[in-house]
C-alpha positions in Angstrom: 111.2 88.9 94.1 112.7 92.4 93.2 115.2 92.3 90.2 117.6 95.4 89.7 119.5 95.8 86.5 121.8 98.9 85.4 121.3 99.8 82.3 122.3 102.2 79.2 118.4 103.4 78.4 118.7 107.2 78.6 115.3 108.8 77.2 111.9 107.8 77.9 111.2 107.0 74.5 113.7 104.4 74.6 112.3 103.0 77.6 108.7 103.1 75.8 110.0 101.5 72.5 110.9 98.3 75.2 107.8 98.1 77.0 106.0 95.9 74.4 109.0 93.8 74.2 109.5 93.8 78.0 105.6 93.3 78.6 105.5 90.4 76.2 107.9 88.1 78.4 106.8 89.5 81.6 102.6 89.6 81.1 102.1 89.6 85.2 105.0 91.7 86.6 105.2 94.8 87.7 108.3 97.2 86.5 109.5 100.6 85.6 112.6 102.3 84.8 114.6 104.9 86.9 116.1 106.8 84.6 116.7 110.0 86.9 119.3 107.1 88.3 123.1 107.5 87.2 122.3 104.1 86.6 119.3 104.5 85.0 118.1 101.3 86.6 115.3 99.2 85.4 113.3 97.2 88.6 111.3 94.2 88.3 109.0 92.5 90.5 108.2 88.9 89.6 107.5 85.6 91.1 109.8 84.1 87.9 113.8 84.2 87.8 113.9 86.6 84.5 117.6 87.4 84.2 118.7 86.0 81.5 115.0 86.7 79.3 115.7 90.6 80.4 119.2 90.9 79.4 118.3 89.3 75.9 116.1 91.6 75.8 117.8 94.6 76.7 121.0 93.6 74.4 119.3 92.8 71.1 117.8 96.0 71.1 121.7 97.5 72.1 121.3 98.4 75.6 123.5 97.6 78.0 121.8 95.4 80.8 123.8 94.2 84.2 122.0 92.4 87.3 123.0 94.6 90.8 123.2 92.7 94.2 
């Protein structure tokens, strides 16, 4: 299944100071950031509902996270 989530990562280096953290809850996906986006989107594609481990993710290291339909 293909997750999309808006989020406030601007820079690449933000984006690369998640990956470890990102990688580490989601060892078999596949996912990258958009972040030419205006909603600098961050797309997932796993086989495991990861929603709620994402936006934990995403908030404890101060970024805004927020599921799109």
């Amino acid at each position: 299944m293909i997750y999309v989530f808006r989020t406030s990562v601007k820079t690449s280096s933000q984006a690369r100071k998640l990956k470890p953290h990102i990688d580490r809850i989601l060892p078999e996906a596949k996912w990258n950031f958009d972040l030419d986006d205006c909603d600098k989107i961050l797309r997932i594609d796993s086989e495991v509902n990861i929603i709620s481990q994402i936006m934990d993710v995403l908030r404890t290291h101060r970024f805004d996270c927020e599921e799109l339909q």
